[in-house]
N, C-alpha and C positions, 0 to 999 in steps of 0.2 A: 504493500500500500504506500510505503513513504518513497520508496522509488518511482514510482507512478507517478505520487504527488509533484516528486522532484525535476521527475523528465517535463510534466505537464510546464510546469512555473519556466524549466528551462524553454522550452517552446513559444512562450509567450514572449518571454525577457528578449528572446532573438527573434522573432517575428517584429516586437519593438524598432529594430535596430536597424537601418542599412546595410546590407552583410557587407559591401565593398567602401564602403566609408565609415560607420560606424555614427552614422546623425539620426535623430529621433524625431520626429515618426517618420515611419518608410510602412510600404506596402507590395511590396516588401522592399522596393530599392526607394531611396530618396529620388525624385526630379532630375536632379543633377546627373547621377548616377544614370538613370534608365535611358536618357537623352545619348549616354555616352555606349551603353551599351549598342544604342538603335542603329549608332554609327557603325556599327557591326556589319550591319545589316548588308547580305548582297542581294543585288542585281540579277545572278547566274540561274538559269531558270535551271529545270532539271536536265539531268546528264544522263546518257544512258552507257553503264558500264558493263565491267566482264560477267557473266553467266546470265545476260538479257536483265540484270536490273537497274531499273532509273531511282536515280540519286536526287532528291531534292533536301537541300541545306539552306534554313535561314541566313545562317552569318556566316562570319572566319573564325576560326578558330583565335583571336588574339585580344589581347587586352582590350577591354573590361570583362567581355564576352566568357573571355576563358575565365576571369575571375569568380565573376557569377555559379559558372558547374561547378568549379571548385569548391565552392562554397556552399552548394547543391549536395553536391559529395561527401565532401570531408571534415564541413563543419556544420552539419546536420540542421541548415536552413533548407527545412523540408518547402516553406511558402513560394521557395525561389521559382518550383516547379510550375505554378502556375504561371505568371507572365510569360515564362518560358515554353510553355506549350501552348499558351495560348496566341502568342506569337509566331511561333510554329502553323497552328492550325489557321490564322489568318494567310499565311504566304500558300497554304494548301488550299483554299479556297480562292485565291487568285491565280495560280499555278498549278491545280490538279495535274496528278499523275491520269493519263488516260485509263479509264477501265469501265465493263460494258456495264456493272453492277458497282453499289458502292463496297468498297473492300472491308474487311475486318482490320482493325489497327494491332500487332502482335507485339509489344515493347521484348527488347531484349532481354534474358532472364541473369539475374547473379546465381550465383552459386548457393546453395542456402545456408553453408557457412559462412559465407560473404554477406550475405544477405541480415544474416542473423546479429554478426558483427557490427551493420552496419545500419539494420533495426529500416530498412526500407530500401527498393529497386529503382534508383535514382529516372530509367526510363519508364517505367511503371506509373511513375508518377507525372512526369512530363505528361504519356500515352493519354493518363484520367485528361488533362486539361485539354491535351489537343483533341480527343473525342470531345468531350463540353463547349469547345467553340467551331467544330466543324459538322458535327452529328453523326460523324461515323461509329459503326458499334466497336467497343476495344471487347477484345478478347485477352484479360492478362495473363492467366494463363496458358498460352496457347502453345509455348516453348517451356520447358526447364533445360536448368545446364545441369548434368549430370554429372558432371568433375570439373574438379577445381581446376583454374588455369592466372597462369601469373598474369601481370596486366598487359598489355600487350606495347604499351610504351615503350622504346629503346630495343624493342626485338628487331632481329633482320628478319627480309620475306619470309624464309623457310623459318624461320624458328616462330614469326606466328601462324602459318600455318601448320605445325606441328604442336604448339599449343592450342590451339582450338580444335583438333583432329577428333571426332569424337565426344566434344563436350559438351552436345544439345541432344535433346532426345525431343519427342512429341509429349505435349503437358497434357489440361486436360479440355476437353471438347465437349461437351456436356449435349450438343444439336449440332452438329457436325451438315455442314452448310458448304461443300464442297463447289456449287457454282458460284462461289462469292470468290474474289480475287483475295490476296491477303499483303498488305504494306507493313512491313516492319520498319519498326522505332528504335532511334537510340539516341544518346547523347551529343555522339561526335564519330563524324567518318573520319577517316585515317586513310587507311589502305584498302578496305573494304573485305578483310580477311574475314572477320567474325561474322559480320552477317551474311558474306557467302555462306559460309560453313551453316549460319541457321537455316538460309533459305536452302539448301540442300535435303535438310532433315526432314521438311515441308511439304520439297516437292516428290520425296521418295514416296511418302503418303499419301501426294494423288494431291497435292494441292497446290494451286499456280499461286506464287509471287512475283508481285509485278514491280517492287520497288522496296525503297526505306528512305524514310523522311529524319534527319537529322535537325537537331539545334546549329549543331556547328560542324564547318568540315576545314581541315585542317588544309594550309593554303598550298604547301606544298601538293595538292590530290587535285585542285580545281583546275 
């Protein structure tokens, strides 16, 4: 109970706060702040890359932007997700991925000793907002990772493709809806190793993905 109590109060006190300035009140970023994040913002409409998926990315991957997920992440401003996906889902309703039905939204999954440690699935959460301002149905879990895998930061090609080898399984489906297309979510593209590897697990099951919508894509990928 007093841990509960404690997390709750700590959620508030930092929901309070600017996460990337630290000024009071924010909602969760200050003015100042969101302005600078918007700057982010790209222009690149969707990409279509290797194994037929299109790429659509709000921003760059670089300051403020990146400060923001981090702070998403690792300093467990769970609020940050909303503007954040709901930004997200603003650039998808002016930019749709083509698809003949509207697709299922599938966030990418942690680990659940990841997950556990980290008391929330940072795309998971983005996934909630960007369905609430686009109307698409999220399906969360539509993916698990079923082993752990280190982050994929600072890995060469083959060594993130050899950590993600295997680390997604099919989650759960409860009405399995197979002529719906399916968009997966995540944070931040990269190299686009990891969510190949998911949309593989996918389409082995008989279900077409047609893309994955990101917050951020890191500038060296655009």
């Amino acid at each position: 109970m007093w841990s509960q109590a404690t997390a709750a109060l700590s959620q508030l006190w930092l929901a309070a706060r600017c996460p990337l300035c630290d000024r009071s009140p924010a909602q969760p970023f200050c003015d100042s702040c969101w302005r600078q994040i918007q700057a982010c913002h790209t222009a690149t409409p969707a990409t279509l890359e290797a194994d037929a998926l299109t790429v659509l990315s709000w921003g760059r991957y670089e300051r403020p932007l990146k400060g923001a997920i981090a702070a998403l992440k690792y300093d467990g401003h769970r609020t940050v997700a909303d503007p954040l996906g709901r930004a997200l889902g603003e650039w998808w309703q002016q930019h749709p991925i083509p698809t003949r039905q509207p697709p299922w939204v599938v966030p990418i999954p942690l680990h659940e000793a990841k997950q556990r440690q980290r008391g929330f699935n940072q795309a998971a959460l983005i996934a909630a907002a960007f369905c609430r301002q686009t109307g698409l149905p999220l399906q969360a879990n539509g993916l698990r990772r079923q082993r752990a895998t280190l982050p994929q930061f600072g890995l060469g090609a083959a060594e993130r493709q050899e950590n993600v080898a295997n680390a997604f399984a099919m989650g759960h489906w409860p009405r399995p809806q197979r002529q719906r297309p399916i968009v997966l979510l995540d944070d931040i593209y990269t190299t686009g190793t990891t969510v190949r590897a998911a949309a593989t697990v996918l389409r082995r099951a008989g279900w077409s993905v047609c893309g994955v919508v990101t917050v951020a894509r890191t500038q060296s990928d655009q």
